[in-house]
C-alpha positions as CSV (number, residue, x, y, z in Angstrom):
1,X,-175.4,29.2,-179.3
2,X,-179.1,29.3,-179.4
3,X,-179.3,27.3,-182.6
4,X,-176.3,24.5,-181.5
5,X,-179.1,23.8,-178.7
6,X,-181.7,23.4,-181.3
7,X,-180.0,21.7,-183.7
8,X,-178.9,19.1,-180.9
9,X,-182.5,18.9,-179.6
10,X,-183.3,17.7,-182.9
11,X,-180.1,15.5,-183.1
12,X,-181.2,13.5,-179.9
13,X,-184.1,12.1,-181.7
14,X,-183.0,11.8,-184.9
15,X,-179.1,10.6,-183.8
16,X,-180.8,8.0,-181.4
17,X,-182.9,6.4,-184.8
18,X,-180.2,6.7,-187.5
19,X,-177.4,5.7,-185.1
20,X,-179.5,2.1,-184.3
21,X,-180.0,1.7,-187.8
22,X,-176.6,2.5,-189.1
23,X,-174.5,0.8,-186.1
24,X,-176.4,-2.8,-187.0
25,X,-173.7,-4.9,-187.5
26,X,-170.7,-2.1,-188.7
27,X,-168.3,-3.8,-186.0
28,X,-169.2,-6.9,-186.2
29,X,-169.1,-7.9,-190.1
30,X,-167.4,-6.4,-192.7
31,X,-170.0,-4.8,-194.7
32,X,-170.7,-5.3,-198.4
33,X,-170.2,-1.5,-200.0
34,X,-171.1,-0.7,-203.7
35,X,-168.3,-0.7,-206.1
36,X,-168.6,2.8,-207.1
37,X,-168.7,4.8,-204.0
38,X,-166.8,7.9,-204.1
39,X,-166.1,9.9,-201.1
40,X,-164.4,13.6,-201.4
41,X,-163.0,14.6,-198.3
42,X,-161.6,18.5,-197.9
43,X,-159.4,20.2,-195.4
44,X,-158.9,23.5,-194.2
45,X,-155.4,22.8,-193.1
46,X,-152.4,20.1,-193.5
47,X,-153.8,16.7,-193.1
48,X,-150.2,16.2,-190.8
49,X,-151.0,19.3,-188.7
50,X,-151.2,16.9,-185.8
51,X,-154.7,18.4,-185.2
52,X,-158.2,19.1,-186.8
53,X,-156.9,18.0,-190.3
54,X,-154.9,15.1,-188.9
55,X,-158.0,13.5,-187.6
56,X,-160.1,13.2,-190.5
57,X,-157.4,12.4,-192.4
58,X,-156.6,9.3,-190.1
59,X,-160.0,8.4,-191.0
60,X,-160.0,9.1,-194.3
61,X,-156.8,6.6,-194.5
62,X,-159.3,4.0,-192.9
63,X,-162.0,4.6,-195.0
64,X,-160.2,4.0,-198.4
65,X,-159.2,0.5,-197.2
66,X,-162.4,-0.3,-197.1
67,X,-163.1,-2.5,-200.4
68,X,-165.7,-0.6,-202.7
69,X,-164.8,2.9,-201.8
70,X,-162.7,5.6,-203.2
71,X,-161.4,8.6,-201.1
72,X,-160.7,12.2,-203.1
73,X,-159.0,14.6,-200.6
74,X,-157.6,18.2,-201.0
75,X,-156.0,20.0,-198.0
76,X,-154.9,23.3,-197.8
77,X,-158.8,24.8,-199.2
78,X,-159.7,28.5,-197.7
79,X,-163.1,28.8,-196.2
80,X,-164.1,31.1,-199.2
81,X,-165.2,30.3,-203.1
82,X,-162.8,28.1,-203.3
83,X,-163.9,25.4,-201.4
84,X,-167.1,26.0,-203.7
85,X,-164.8,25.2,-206.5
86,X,-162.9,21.7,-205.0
87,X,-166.7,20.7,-204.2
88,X,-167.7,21.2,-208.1
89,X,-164.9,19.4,-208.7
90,X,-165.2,16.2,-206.5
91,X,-168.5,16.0,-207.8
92,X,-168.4,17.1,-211.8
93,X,-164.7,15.7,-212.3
94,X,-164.4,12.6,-209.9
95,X,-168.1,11.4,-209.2
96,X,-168.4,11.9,-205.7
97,X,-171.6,10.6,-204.2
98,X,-170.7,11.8,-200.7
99,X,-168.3,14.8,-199.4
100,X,-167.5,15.5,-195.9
101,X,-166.8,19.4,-195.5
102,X,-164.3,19.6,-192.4
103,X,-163.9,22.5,-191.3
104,X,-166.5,25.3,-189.3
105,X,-166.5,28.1,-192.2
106,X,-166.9,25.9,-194.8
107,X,-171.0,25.3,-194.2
108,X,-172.5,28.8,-195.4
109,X,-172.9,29.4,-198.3
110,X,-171.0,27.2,-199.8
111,X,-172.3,23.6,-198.9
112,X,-175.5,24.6,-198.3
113,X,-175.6,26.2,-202.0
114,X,-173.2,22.9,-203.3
115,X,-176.1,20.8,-202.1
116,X,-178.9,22.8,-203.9
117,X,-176.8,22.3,-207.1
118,X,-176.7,19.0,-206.8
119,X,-179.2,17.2,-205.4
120,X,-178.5,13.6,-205.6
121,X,-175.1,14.0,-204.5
122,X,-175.1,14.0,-200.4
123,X,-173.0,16.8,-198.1
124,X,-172.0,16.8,-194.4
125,X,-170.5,19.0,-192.3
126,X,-168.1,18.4,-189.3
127,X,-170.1,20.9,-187.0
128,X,-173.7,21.0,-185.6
129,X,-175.1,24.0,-187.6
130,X,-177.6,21.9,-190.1
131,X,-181.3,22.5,-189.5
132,X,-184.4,21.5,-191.1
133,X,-184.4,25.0,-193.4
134,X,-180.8,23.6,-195.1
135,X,-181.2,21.1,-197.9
136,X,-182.1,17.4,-196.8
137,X,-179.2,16.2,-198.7
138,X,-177.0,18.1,-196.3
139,X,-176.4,17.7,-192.6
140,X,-174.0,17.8,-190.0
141,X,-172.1,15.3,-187.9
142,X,-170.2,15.6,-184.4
143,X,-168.0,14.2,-181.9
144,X,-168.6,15.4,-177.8
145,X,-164.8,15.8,-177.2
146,X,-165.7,17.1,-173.7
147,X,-166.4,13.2,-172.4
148,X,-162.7,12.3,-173.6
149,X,-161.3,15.7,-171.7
150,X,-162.9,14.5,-168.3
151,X,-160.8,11.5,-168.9
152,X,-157.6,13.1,-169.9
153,X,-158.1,15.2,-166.5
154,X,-158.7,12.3,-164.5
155,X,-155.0,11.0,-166.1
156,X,-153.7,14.5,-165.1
157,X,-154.8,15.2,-161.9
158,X,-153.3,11.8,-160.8
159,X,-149.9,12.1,-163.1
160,X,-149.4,16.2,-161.8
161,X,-146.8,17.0,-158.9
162,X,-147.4,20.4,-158.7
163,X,-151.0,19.9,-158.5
164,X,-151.1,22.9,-161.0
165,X,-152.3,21.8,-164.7
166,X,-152.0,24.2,-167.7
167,X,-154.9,25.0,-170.4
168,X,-154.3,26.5,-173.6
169,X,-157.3,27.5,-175.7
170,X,-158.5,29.9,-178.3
171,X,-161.5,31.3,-177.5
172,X,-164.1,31.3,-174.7
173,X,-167.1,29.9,-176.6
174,X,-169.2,26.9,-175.2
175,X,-167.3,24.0,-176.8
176,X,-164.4,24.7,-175.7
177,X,-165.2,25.7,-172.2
178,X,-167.2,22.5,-171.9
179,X,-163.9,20.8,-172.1
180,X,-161.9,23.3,-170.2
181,X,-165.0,22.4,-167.5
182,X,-164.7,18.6,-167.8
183,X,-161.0,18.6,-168.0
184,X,-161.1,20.4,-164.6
185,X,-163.6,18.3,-162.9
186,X,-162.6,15.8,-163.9
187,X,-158.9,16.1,-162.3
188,X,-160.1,17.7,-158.6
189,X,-162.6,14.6,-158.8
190,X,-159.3,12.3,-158.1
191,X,-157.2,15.1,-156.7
192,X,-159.3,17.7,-154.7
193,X,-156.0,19.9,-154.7
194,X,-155.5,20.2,-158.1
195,X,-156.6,23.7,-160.6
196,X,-156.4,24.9,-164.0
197,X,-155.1,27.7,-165.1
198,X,-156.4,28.9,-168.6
199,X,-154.7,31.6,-171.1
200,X,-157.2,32.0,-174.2
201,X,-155.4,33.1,-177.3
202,X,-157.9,34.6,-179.3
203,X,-158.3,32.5,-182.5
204,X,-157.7,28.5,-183.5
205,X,-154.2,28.6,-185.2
206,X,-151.9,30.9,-183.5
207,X,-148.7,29.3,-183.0
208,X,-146.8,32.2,-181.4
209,X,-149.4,33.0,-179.4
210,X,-150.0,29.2,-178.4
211,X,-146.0,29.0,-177.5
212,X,-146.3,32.1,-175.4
213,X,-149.0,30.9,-173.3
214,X,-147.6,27.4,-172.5
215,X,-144.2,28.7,-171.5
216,X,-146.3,31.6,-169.3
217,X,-148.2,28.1,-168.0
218,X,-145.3,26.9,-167.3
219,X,-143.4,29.6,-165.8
220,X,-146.9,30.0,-163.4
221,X,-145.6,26.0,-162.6
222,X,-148.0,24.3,-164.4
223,X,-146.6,20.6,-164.8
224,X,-148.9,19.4,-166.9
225,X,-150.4,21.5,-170.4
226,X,-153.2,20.5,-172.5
227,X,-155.1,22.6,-174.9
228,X,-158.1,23.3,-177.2
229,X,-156.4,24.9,-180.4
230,X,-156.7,23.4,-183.9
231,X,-153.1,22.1,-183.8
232,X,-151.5,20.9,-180.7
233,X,-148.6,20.4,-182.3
234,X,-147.0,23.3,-180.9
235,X,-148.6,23.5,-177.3
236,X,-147.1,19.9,-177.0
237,X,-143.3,20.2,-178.4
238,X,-142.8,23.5,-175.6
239,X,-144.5,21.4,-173.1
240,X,-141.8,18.1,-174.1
241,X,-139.1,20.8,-174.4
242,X,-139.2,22.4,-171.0
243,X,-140.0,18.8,-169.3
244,X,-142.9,18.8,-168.4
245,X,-146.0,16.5,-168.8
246,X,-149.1,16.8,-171.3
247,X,-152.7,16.0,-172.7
248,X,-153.2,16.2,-176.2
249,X,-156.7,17.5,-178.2
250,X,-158.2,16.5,-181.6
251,X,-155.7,13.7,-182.7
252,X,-152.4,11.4,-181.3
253,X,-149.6,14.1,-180.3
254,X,-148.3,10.8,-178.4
255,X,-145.0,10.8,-180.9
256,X,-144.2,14.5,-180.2
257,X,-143.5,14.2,-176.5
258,X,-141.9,10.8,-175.8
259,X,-141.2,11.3,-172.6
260,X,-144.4,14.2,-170.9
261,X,-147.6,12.8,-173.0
262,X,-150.2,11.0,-170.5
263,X,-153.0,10.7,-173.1
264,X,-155.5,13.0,-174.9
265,X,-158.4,13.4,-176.7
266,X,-159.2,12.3,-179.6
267,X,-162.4,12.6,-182.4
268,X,-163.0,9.3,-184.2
269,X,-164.3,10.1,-187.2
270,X,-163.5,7.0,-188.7
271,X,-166.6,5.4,-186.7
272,X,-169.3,8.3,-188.6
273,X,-167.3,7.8,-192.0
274,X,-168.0,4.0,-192.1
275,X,-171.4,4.4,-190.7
276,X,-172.5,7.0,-193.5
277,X,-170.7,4.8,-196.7
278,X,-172.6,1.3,-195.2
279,X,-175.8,3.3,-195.3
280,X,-175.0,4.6,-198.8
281,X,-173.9,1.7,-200.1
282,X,-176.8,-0.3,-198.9
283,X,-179.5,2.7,-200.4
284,X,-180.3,3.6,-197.0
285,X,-180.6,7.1,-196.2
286,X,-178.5,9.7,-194.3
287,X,-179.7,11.2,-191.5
288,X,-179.3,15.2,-191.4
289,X,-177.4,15.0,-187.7
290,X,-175.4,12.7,-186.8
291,X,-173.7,12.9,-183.4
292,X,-172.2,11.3,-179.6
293,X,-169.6,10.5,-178.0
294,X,-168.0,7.7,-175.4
295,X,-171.1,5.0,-176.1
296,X,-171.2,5.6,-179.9
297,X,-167.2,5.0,-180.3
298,X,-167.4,9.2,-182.1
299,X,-164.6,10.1,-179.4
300,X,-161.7,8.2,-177.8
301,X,-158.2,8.5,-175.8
302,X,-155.0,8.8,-176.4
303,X,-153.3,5.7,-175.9
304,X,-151.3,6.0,-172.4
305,X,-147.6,7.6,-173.0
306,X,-144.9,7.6,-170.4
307,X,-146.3,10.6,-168.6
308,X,-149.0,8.6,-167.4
309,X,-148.3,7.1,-163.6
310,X,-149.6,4.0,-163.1
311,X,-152.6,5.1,-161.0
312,X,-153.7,7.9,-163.7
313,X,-153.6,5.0,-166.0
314,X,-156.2,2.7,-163.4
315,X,-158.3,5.5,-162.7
316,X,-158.5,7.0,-166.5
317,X,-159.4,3.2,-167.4
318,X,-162.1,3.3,-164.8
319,X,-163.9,6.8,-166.3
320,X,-163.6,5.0,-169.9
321,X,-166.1,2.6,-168.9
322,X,-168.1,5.3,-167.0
323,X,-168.5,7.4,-170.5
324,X,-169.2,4.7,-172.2
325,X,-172.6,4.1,-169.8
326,X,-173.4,7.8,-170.1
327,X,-172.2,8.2,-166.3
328,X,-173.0,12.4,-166.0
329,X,-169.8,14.7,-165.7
330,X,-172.4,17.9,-164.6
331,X,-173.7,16.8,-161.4
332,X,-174.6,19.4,-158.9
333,X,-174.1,21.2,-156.3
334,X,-171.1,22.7,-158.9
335,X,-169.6,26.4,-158.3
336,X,-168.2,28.4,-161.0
337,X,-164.7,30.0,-161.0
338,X,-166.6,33.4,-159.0
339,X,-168.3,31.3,-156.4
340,X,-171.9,31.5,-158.4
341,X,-173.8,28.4,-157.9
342,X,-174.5,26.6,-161.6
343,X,-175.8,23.6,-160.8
344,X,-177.9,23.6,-157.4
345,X,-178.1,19.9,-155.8
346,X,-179.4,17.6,-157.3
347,X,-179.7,18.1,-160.5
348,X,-178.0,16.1,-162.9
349,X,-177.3,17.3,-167.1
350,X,-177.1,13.9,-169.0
351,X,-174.1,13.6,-171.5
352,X,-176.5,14.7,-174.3
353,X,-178.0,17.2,-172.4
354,X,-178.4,21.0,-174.6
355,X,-177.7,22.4,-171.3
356,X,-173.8,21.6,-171.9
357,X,-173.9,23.7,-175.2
358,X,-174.8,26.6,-173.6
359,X,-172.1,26.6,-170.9
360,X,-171.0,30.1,-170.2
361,X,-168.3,29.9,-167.3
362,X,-165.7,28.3,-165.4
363,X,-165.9,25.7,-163.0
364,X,-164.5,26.2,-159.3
365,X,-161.2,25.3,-159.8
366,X,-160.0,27.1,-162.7
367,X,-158.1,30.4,-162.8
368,X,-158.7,32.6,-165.9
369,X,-161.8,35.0,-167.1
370,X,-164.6,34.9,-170.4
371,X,-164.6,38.4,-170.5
C-alpha cells in the first residue's frame, strides 16, 4: 500500500487545485459541452450486477443525457488483452476522446500502454494507482467509500435489536478494512453495545462463498448484514430472505430488500464523469488524480428503506452533514480488535489523511482476524 499513500499524497495537492477548477459552476449551470465528445466507458462485469458495474453504469446513464456527449460502453471485458482490444476500438472505431477503465486489473499494462499509443486521446482509471512515471494523459480517479460506511453504521447501530451487526468482505486489504473500521465506529458511537462480526471470503465475486457467510452471520444472530464484495446482490437477497435487516455497498440494493434495507453506501461517479467532460469540453486539462468523498459529492447514501427506524434515520442525517465538513472518523484514544493502542489521545487523522490507506487492523469492537 506504500504507493496508494504516495499516490494520495500527491492527490491532495493536485485533487484540491483541479477539483476548484473543475467544480466552478458544474451544479449550478448546465454547462456548454463540445458537440463531439465521445466517452467509452468499459466494465468488468454486468452493468445490472447491482454492484461495482452498476455504479458506473448509473453514471454512465447520466452522462449520456448530457447534450454534446456520446457514451460507448462494453460490459462483460476480462482484465487481460482484451480490454486492450475494446480500448483500440473505442478509440480507432468510435472516436473516443476520453475512456474511463473501471475495474482494478485493468490499469497495467493495458491502459498505461493504450495511453502511450495514443496520445491525444485521454485514460482514467477507477483506482488510485497512477503516478507521475505513467503517461500524463492517464490518471486515476476515486471515491472514499469509508466516509459513507460510518454513516450506514450510525443507521445500524440505531436500527439493530440484537446489537450484533454482520460484515461480509473479501479480503483484508486497507480499503476494505477502512470501511469495516468506520462502519464499526461508527455504530458503537450511537450504540456503545453494539459489534461486528466479520467473515472475509477471500476474493471480490464469490457468491456461494458470500451466501455462506451471511447465513453463518446470521445464524451467530447478526440482525443486520452489510458487506464489501463487488456485488451485494447476493449478501442482500439472504439477508431479505431470512428477515433480517441490511446496508448496502457500491450502488442502490434498496429494491432487493423491501422490507430489511436501512441505507448503504454508494460511489457517485456521476459527479467525476461530469467534472472531467466540462473540463474537456471547455479545452481545460485533466488532472492525473482525481479523488474525495462526502464534501466533493464522490460518495453518498442510500436513500433510507424501511429498515431504517426513525432515530437511525435523525442520527444518519446528522453524520451526513458532519462528512460533508470533513468532521474526523479516526480520533484517538482508538483500540484495535487485540487491545493494541492505534491511535494514542489526541491525535486526530483528517478524512484525507494517507494514514487511513495504510490501515492494518480492526477496531475494538469487531470480532474476526487479518491473518
Amino acid at each position: 500500500m506504500s504507493a496508494f499513500s504516495l499516490n494520495r499524497r500527491t492527490l491532495l495537492k493536485s485533487a484540491a487545485i483541479g477539483s476548484l477548477g473543475l467544480t466552478t459552476g458544474l451544479l449550478t449551470r448546465r454547462p456548454a459541452f463540445a458537440a463531439d465528445l465521445t466517452i467509452g466507458i468499459i466494465y468488468v462485469g454486468s452493468r445490472d450486477d447491482y454492484g461495482w458495474n452498476q455504479a458506473h453504469a448509473v453514471a454512465a446513464k447520466a452522462l449520456a443525457a448530457v447534450p454534446g456527449v456520446k457514451v460507448v460502453e462494453e460490459e462483460n471485458v476480462p482484465e487481460t488483452v482484451a480490454v486492450a482490444k475494446t480500448m483500440e476500438s473505442m478509440v480507432e472505431l468510435d472516436g473516443a476522446g476520453l475512456i474511463f477503465a473501471t475495474s482494478f486489473g485493468y490499469y497495467s499494462p493495458f491502459m498505461v500502454d493504450a495511453a502511450k499509443k495514443y496520445p491525444d486521446v485521454q485514460f482514467r482509471h477507477a483506482a488510485p494507482l497512477w503516478t507521475d512515471k505513467d503517461p500524463k494523459n492517464a490518471g486515476s480517479y476515486f471515491g472514499y467509500l469509508d466516509q459513507a460506511h460510518y454513516i450506514d453504521g450510525i443507521a445500524a447501530g440505531l436500527s439493530t435489536k440484537s446489537n450484533k451487526l454482520g460484515f461480509v468482505a473479501a479480503k483484508p486489504i486497507s480499503s476494505v478494512l477502512s470501511n469495516i473500521n468506520s462502519f464499526a465506529i461508527g455504530a458503537r458511537k450511537v450504540n456503545p453495545n453494539a459489534t461486528v462480526q466479520v467473515i472475509f471470503t477471500g476474493d471480490w465475486s464469490m457468491p456461494v462463498r458470500e451466501a455462506e457467510a451471511t447465513n453463518a452471520l446470521i445464524d451467530a444472530g447478526c440482525d443486520v448484514i452489510t458487506c464489501h464484495v463487488d456485488s451485494p446482490k447476493t449478501v442482500i437477497q439472504n439477508a431479505e430472505a431470512k428477515g433480517v435487516k441490511s446496508c448496502g455497498h457500491n450502488a442502490s440494493q434498496a429494491d432487493l430488500a423491501p422490507k430489511g434495507f436501512i441505507t448503504g453506501a454508494e460511489y457517485k461517479w456521476e459527479t467525476i464523469y461530469k467534472q472531467y467532460a466540462d473540463t474537456l469540453a471547455k479545452g481545460g486539462e485533466l488532472p492525473n488524480f482525481l479523488s474525495g468523498g462526502y464534501d466533493l459529492d464522490f460518495v453518498q447514501n442510500t436513500p433510507y428503506g424501511a429498515g431504517a427506524t426513525p432515530e437511525a434515520i435523525k442520527a444518519a442525517d446528522a453524520a451526513k452533514i458532519e462528512m460533508k465538513a470533513k468532521v474526523p472518523v479516526y480520533v484517538g484514544p482508538l483500540k484495535d480488535n487485540t487491545g493494541k493502542e492505534v491511535i494514542p489521545a489526541g491525535t486526530v487523522h483528517a478524512p484525507y489523511d494517507p494514514w487511513i490507506d495504510q490501515i492494518n487492523f480492526l477496531v475494538e469492537g469487531v470480532t474476526g482476524s487479518i491473518t
